[in-house]
DRENDO-1510 file (C-alpha; in Angstrom, 1 decimal, always signed):
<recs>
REC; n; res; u; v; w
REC; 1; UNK; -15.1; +3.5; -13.1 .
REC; 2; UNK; -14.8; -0.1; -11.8 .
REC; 3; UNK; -12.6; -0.6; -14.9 .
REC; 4; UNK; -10.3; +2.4; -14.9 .
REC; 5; UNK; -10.0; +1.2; -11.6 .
REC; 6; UNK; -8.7; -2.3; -12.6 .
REC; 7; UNK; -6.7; -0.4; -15.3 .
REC; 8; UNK; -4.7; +1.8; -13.1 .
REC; 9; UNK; -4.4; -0.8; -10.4 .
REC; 10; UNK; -2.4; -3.2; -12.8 .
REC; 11; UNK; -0.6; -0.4; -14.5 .
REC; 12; UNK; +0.7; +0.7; -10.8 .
REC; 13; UNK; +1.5; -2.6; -10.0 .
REC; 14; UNK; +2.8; -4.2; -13.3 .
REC; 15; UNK; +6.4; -2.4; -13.0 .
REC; 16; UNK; +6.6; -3.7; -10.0 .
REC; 17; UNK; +6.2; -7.2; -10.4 .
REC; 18; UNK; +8.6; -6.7; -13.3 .
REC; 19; UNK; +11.6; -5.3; -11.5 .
REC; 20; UNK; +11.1; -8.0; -8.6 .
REC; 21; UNK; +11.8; -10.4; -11.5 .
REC; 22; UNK; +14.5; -9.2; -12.4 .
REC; 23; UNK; +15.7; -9.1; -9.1 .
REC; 24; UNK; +15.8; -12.6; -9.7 .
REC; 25; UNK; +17.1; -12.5; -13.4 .
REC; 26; UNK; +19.6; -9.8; -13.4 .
REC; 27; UNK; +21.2; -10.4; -9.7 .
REC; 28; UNK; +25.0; -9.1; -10.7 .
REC; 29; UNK; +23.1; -6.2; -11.8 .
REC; 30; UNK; +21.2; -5.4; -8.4 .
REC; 31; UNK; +24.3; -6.3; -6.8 .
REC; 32; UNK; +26.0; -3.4; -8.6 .
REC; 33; UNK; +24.3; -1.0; -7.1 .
REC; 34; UNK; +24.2; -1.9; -3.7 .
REC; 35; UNK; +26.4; +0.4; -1.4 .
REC; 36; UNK; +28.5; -0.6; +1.1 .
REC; 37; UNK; +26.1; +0.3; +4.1 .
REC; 38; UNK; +23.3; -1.8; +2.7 .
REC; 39; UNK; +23.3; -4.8; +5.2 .
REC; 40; UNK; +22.8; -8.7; +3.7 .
REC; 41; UNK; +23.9; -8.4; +0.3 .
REC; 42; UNK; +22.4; -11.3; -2.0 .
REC; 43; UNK; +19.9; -12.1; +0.7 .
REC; 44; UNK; +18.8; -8.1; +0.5 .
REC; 45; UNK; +18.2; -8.6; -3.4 .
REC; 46; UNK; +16.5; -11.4; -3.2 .
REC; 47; UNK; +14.4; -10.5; -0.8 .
REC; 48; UNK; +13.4; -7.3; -2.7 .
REC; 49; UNK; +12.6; -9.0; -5.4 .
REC; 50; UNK; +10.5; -11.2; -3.7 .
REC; 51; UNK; +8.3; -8.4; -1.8 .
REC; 52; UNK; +7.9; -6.4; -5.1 .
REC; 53; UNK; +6.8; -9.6; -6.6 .
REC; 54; UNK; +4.4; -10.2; -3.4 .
REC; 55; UNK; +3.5; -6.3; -3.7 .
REC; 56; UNK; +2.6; -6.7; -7.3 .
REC; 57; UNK; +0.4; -9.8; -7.1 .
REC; 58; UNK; -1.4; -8.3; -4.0 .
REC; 59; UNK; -2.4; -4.7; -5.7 .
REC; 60; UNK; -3.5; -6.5; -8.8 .
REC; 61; UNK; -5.9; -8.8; -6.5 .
REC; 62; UNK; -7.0; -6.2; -4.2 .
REC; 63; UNK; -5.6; -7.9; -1.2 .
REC; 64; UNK; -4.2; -6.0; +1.5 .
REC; 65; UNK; -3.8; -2.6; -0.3 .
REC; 66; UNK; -3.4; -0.2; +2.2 .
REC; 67; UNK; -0.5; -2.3; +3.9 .
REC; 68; UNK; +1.1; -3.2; +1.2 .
REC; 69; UNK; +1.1; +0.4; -0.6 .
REC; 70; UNK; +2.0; +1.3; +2.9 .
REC; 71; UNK; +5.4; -1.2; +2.5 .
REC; 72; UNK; +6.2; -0.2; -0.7 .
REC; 73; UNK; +6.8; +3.4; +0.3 .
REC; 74; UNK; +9.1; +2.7; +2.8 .
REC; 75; UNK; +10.6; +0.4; +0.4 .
REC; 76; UNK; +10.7; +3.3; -2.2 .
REC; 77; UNK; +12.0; +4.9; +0.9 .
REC; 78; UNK; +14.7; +3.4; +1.3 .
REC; 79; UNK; +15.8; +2.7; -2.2 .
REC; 80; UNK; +15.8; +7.1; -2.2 .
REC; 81; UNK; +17.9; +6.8; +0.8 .
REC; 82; UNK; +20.3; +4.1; +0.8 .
REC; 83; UNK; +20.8; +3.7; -3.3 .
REC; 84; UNK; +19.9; +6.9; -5.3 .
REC; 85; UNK; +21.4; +9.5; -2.9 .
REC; 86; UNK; +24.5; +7.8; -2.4 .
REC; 87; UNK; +24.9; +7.7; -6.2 .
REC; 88; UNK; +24.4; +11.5; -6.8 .
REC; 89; UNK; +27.1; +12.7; -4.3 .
REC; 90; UNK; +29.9; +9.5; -4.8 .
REC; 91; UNK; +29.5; +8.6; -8.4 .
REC; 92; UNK; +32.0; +10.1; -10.4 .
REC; 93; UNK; +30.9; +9.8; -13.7 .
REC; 94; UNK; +28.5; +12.6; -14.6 .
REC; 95; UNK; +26.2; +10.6; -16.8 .
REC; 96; UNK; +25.6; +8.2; -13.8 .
REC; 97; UNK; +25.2; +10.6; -11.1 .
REC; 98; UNK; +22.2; +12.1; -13.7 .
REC; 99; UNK; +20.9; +8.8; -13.9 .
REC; 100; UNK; +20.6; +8.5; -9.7 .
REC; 101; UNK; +18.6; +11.9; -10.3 .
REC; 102; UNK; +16.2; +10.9; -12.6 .
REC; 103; UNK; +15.5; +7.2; -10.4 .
REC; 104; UNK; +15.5; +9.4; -6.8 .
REC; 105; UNK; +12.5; +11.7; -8.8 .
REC; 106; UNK; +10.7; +8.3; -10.2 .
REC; 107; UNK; +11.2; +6.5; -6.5 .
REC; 108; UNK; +9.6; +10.1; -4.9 .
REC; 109; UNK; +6.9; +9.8; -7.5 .
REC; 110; UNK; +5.9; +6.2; -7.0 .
REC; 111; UNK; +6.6; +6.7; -2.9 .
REC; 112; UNK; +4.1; +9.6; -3.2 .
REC; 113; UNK; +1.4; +7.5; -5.3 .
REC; 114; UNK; +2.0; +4.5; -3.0 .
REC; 115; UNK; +1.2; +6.7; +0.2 .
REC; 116; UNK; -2.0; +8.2; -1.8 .
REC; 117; UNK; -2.9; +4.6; -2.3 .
REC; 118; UNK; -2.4; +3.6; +1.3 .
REC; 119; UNK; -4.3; +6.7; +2.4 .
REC; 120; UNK; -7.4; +6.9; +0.0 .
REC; 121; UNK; -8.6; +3.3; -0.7 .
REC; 122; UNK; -11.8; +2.1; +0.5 .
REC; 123; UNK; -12.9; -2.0; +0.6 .
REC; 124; UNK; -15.5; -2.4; -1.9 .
REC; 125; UNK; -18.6; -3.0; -0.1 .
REC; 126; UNK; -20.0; -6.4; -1.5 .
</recs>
């Protein structure tokens, strides 16, 4: 179990870590999709990056799970909120505003496994 539990732990938090990189890598993209409302521009995608990069490092490691699965569905959140729901009512090409569908069910997947996360993990007695 101890290794299923290493197993789903890095592939929770792998994609993560990933798409804070490209945060980093792809910055004109991520600046794209930011709405009008979203306060700080650059700063706000940088700093994303940076906490699912932090987020990533932290589940793999076992370090402050509970929090940080706690952070990440608010982050989740908030992506649902400010970014996917936006794009399904003002995008006006269909193809796009199907792709905001599919990433608002993904974000209220992950948000719901984050907040199981949050809720169910137990410190390892050592």
């Amino acid at each position: 179990m101890k290794n299923l539990s290493l197993i789903g732990r890095i592939l929770f938090a792998l994609p993560f870590g990933i798409l804070g990189i490209n945060h980093f890598l792809m910055y004109d993209f991520y600046i794209g999709l930011l709405t009008s409302f979203i306060p700080g521009g650059g700063f706000t995608i940088i700093f994303v990056g940076a906490v699912l990069i932090i987020a990533s490092i932290c589940i793999i490691l076992k370090k402050f799970i509970p929090l940080i699965c706690w952070i990440l569905a608010g982050l989740l959140f908030l992506f649902i909120v400010s970014i996917h729901i936006p794009h399904i009512f003002y995008e006006t090409d269909i193809y796009k505003s199907k792709d905001a569908i599919v990433e608002l069910f993904k974000d209220t997947s992950l948000m719901g496994g984050a907040i199981m996360i949050a809720a169910f993990y137990k410190e390892e007695k050592k």
